[in-house]
C-alpha positions in Angstrom: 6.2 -17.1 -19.2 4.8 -13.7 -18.9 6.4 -11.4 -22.0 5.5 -8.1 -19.7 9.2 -6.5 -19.4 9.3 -3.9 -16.1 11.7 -1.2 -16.4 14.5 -1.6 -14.5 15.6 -0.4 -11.0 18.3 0.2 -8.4 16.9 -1.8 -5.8 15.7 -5.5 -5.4 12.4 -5.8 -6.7 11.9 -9.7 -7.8 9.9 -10.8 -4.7 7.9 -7.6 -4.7 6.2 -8.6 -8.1 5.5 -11.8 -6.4 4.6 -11.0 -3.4 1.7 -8.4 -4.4 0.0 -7.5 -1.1 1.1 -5.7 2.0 0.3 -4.1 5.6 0.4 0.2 5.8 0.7 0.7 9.6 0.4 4.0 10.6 0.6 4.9 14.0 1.7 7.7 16.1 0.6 10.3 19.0 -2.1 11.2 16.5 -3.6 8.4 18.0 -4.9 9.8 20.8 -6.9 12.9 19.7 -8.4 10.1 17.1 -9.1 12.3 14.0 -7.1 12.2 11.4 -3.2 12.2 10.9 -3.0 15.3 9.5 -4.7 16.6 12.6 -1.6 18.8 14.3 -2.1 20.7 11.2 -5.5 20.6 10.3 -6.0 22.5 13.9 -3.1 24.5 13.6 -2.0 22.7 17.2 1.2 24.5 18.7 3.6 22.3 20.5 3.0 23.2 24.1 -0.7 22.0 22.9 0.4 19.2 21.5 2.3 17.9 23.9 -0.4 16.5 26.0 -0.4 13.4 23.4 3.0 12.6 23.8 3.1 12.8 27.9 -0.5 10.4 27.9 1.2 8.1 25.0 0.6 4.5 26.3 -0.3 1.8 24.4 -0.1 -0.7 27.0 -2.1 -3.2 24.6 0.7 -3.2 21.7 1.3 -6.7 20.7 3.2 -6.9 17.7 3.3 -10.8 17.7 -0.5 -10.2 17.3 -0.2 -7.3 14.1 1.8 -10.0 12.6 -0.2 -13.0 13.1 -3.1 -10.6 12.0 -1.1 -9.5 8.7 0.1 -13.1 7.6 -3.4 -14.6 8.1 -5.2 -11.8 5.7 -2.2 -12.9 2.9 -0.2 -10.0 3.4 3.4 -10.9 2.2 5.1 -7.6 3.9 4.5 -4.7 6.4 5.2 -1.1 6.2 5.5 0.9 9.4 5.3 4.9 9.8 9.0 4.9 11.9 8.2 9.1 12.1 4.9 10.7 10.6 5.0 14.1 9.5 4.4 15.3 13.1 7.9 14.4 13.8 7.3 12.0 16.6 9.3 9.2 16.3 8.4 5.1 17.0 11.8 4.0 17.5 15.1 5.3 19.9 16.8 7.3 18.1 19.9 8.9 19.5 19.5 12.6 17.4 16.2 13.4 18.9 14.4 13.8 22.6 10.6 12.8 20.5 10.3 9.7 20.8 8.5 6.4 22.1 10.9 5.7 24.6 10.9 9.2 26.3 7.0 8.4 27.0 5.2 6.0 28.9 5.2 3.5 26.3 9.1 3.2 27.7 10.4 0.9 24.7 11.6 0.8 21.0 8.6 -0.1 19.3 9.9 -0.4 15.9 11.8 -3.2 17.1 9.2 -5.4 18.4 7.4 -4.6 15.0 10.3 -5.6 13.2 11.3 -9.1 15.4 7.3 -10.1 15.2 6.9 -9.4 11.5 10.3 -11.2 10.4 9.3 -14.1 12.7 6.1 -14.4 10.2 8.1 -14.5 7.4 6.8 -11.1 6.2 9.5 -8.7 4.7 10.2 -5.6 6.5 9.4 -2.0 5.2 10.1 1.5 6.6 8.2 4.8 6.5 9.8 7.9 6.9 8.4 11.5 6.8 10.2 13.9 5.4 8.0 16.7 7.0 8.3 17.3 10.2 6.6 19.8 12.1 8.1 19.4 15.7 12.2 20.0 14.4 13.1 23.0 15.1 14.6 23.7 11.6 12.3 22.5 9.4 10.7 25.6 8.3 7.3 26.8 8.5 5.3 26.3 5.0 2.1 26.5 3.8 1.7 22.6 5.2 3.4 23.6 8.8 0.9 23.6 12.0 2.6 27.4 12.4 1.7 29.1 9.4 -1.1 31.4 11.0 1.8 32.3 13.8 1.8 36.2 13.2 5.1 35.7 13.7 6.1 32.7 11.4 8.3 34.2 8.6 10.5 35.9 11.8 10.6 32.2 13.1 11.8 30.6 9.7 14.7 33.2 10.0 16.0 30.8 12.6 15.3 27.4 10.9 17.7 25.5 8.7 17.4 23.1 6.6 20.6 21.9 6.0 20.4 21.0 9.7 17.6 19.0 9.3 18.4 17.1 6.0 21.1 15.8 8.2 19.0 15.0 11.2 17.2 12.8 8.4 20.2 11.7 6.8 21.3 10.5 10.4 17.9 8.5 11.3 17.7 7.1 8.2 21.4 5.8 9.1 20.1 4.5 12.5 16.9 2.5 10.5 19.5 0.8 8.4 21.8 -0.4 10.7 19.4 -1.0 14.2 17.1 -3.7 12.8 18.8 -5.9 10.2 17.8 -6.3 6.6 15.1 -3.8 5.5 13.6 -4.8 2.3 11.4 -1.2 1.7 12.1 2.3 2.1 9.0 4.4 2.1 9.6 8.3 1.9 6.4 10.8 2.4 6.5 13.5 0.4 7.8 16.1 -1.6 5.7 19.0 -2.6 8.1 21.4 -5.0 5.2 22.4 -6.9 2.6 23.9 -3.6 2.4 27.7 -4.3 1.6 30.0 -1.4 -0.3 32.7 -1.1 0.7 36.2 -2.8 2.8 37.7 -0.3 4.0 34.4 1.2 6.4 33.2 -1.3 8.7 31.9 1.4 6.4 29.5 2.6 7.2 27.8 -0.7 6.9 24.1 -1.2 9.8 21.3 -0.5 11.0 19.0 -2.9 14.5 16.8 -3.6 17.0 20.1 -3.1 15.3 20.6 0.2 15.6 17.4 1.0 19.2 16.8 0.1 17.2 14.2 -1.3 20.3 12.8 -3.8 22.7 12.3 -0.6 19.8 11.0 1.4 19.0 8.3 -1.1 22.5 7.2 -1.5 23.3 7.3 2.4 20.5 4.6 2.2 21.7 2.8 -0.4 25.1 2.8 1.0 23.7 0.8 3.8 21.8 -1.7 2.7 21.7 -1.5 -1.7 18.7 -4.0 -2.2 16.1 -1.6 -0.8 13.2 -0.6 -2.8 12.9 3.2 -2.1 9.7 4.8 -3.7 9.8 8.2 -5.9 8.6 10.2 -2.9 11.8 12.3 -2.3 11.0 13.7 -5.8 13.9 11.5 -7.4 13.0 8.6 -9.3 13.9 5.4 -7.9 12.0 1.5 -7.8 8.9 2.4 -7.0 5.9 4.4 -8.0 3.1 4.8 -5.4 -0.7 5.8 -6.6 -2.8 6.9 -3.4 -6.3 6.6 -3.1 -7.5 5.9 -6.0 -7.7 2.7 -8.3 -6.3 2.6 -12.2 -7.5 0.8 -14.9 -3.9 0.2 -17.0 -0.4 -0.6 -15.7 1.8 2.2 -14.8 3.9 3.8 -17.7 6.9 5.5 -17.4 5.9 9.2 -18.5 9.0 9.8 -20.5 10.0 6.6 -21.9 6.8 4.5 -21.9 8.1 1.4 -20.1 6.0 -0.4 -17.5 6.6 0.0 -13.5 6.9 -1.2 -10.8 4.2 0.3 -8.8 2.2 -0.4 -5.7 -1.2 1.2 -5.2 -1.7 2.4 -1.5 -5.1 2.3 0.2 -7.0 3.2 3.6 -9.5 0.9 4.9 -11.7 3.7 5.7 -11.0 7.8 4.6 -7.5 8.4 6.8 -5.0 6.9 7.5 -4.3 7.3 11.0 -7.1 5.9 13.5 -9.8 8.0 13.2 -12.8 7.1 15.7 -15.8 9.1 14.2 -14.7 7.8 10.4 -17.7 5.9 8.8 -16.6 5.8 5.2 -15.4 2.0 5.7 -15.1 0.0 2.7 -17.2 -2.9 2.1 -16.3 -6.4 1.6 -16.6 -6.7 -1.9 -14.8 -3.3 -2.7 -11.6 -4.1 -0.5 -11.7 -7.5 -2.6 -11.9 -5.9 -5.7 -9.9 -3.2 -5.4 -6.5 -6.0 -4.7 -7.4 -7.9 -7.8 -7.7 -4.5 -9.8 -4.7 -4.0 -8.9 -2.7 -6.9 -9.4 -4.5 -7.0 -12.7 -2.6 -3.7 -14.2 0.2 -6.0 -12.9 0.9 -3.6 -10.0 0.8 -4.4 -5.4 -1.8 -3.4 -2.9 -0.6 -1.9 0.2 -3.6 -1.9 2.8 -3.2 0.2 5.5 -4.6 0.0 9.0 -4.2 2.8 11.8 -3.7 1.4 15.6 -5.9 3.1 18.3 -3.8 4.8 21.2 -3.6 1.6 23.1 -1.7 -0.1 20.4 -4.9 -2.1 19.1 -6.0 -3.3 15.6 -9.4 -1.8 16.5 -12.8 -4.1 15.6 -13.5 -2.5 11.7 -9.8 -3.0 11.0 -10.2 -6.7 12.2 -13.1 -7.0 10.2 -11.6 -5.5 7.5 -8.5 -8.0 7.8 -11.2 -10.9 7.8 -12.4 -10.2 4.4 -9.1 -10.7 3.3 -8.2 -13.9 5.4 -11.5 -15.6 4.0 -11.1 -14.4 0.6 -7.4 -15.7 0.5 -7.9 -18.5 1.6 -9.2 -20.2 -1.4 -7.9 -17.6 -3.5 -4.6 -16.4 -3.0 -3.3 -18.6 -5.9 -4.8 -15.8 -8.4 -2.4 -13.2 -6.5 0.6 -14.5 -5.6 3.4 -14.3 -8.5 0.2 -13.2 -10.6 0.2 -10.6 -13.0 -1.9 -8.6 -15.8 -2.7 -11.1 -18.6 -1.2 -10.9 -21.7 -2.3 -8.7 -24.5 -4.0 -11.6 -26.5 -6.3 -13.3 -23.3 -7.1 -9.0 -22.4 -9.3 -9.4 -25.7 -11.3 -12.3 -24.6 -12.1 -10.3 -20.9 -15.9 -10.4 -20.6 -17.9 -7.5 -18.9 -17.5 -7.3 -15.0 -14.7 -9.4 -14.9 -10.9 -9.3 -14.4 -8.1 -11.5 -15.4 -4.8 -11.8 -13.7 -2.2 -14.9 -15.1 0.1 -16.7 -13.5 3.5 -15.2 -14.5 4.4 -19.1 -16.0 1.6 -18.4 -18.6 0.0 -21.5 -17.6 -3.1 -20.4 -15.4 -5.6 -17.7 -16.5 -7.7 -16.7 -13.2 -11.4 -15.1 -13.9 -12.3 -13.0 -11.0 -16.3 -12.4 -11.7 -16.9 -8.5 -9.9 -20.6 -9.2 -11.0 -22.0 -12.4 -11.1 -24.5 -13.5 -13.9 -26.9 -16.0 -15.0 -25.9 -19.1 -15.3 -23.1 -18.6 -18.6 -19.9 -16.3 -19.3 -18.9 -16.0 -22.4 -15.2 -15.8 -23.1 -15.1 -15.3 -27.1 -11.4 -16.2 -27.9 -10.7 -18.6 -26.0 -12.3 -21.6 -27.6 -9.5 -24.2 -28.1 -7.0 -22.9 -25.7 -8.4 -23.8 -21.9 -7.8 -28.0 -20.9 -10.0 -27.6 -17.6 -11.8 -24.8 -15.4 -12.7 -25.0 -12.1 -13.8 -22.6 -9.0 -10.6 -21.6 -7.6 -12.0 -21.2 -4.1 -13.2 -25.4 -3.5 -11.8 -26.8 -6.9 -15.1 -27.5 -8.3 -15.3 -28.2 -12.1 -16.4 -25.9 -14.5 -18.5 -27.8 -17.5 -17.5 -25.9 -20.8 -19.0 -25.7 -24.1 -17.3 -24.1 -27.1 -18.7 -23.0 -30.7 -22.5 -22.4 -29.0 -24.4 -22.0 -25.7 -25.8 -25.3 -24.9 -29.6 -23.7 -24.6 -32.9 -23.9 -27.3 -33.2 -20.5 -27.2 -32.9 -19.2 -31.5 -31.0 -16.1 -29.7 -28.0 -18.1 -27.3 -24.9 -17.2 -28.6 -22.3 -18.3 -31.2 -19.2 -18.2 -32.4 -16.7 -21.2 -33.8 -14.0 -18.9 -31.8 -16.6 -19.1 -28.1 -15.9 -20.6 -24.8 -18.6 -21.1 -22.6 -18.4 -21.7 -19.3 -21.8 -22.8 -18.0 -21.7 -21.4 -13.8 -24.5 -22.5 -11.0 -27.5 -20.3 -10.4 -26.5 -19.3 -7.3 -23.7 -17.3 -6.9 -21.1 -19.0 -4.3 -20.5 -17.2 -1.3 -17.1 -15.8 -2.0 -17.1 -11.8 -2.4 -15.3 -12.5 -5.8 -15.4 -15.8 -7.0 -12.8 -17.1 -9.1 -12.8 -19.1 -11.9 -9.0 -20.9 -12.8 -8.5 -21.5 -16.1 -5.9 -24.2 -17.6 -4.5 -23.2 -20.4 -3.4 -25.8 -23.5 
């Protein structure tokens, strides 16, 4: 059995270690103008201006049966969907607020057809929830807010309060945890207590958890349904830690206490998350492959996003995208699921351009090869302690030689403590191939 020990939290996170890979969907009227999420902002967009996306919102090509189908067969375990972005406008019918999917012509809750087409996949169910929001009328104008070059804005903020809209949240959150059944993840997006404005403009100061209310928010969540896995987004520590962006080499430590956490690494097929039509930094194959076995090598998940064209559409890079995966996982799920980092001793005995995750029984050792080389890898350690190797993908035996590479050359390597596993010339086409190990 794996000796890791993960520090440990309020809410239900046993399948999420096993689970290891899931679907970021985000999706709203930043859809239509097509670049970048942040875009209402970005271009400083007033409402009236703004508007046109919501009264042309129509994504008469939303099939949520197909998302799910779409998720499941790429190996994705669970789904998180953007319920409200930070432009305020929300996917489902809620009662506290006129901005919303059913008040355009989409004409229906779309959360809820997310929600019954994922659960009928057997994926588990996760919510996103901004806590920006630039369209209420008392959030107040910051240094983030679409209105902050209004000549006018600190006048405006003399109106805004956010004691009103901490319970607008407070509220919707209370309408996401009672509407659609057993949520499994609560994703909040994002405190920024430490954003300092510009001399002169020290009321446009950052948000963080007082702002937020964030203590009673949490516990009006957990009230409702106390197996959720809320993230540390509403600047109070809760199950889940949530890197963005970028890939780490080491499992997550607690900052104060050292212990090891439960953390899920969030990623964008291409640079934004929202659909972005003119975005050509798309990842390639082998780094989308490599970047989920990184990560479930520091023992940590990979939440893959994808961003919906206006339409409602997986568009054709996305699918492409989700391809790599499905092929990939195929043959080689088995070194993800209810996988983790390897223990301390096998770490020693990693070879170059390689990563190990173990199967949380101890018994399996899986050898993902990043960069695939002539015809031996070496794995000095492990002589003795591996029964039978094979290639994960077709269950093709590996031939192994310990002590020695089988070769006449005076310079092939030794060692009495050296496994060798002796590999075909040609690399097999798999992005990453795998290499299972049995261990004694």
């Amino acid at each position: 059995m794996s000796s890791y020990r993960v520090k440990e939290t309020p809410g239900d996170t046993a399948w999420f270690h096993a689970d290891r890979f899931g679907m970021f969907i985000h999706w709203g009227l930043y859809a239509l103008p097509a670049r970048h999420e942040w875009i209402k902002t970005r271009e400083c967009i007033p409402e009236e201006k703004y508007q046109k996306y919501f009264d042309h919102f129509d994504p008469d090509l939303y099939d949520a049966k197909e998302w799910a189908k779409m998720a499941k067969a790429a190996g994705m375990k669970y789904a998180v969907l953007t319920t409200k972005h930070h432009e305020g406008f929300c996917l489902f019918d809620s009662q506290y607020t006129d901005y919303k999917c059913t008040n355009t012509p989409a004409g229906r809750d779309l959360v809820k057809e997310f929600v019954d087409a994922f659960r009928a996949e057997g994926l588990k169910i996760g919510f996103y929830y901004s806590l920006i929001d630039w369209h209420h009328p008392h959030f107040p104008i910051d240094m983030l807010h679409p209105r902050r070059n209004d000549l006018d804005a600190q006048e405006q903020n003399k109106t805004r309060n956010m004691k009103i809209y901490a319970q607008y949240m407070r509220d919707q959150v209370t309408e996401l945890l009672t509407n659609y059944g057993k949520i499994d993840i609560l994703w909040f997006d994002f405190s920024y207590p430490n954003n300092k404005p510009e001399l002169g403009k020290e009321w446009m100061k950052g948000k963080g958890k007082e702002d937020w209310e964030a203590e009673q928010l949490i516990a009006t969540a957990r009230s409702l349904q106390p197996h959720l896995i809320i993230d540390n987004r509403a600047d109070i520590e809760q199950d889940l830690w949530t890197p963005e962006q970028y890939q780490i080499d080491e499992w997550l430590r607690h900052p104060k206490t050292g212990e090891l956490l439960t953390w899920e690494a969030c990623q964008t097929f291409s640079g934004s998350w929202g659909y972005y039509r003119d975005e050509t930094s798309w990842k390639s194959p082998e780094m989308l492959i490599r970047m989920l076995v990184n990560t479930v090598s520091c023992g940590g998940n990979l939440l893959m996003n994808v961003g919906p064209t206006a339409r409602g559409e997986f568009d054709y890079r996305a699918k492409d995208a989700l391809k790599v995966f499905e092929d990939w996982m195929h043959g080689n799920s088995r070194s993800i699921y209810n996988c983790t980092m390897a223990e301390p001793e096998l770490l020693k005995c990693l070879p170059p351009d390689c990563r190990f995750t173990q199967s949380t029984d101890g018994k399996r050792l899986y050898l993902h090869i990043f960069s695939y080389p002539f015809s031996h890898i070496l794995l000095k350690g492990l002589a003795g302690k591996v029964e039978y190797a094979q290639f994960l993908h077709d269950g093709s035996e590996i031939l192994m030689d310990e002590g020695q590479v089988d070769h006449f050359s005076e310079g092939a390597a030794k060692g009495d403590d050296l496994l060798v596993l002796n590999l075909p010339v040609i690399k097999p086409p798999v992005h990453v191939p795998v290499i299972e190990l049995f261990l004694k």
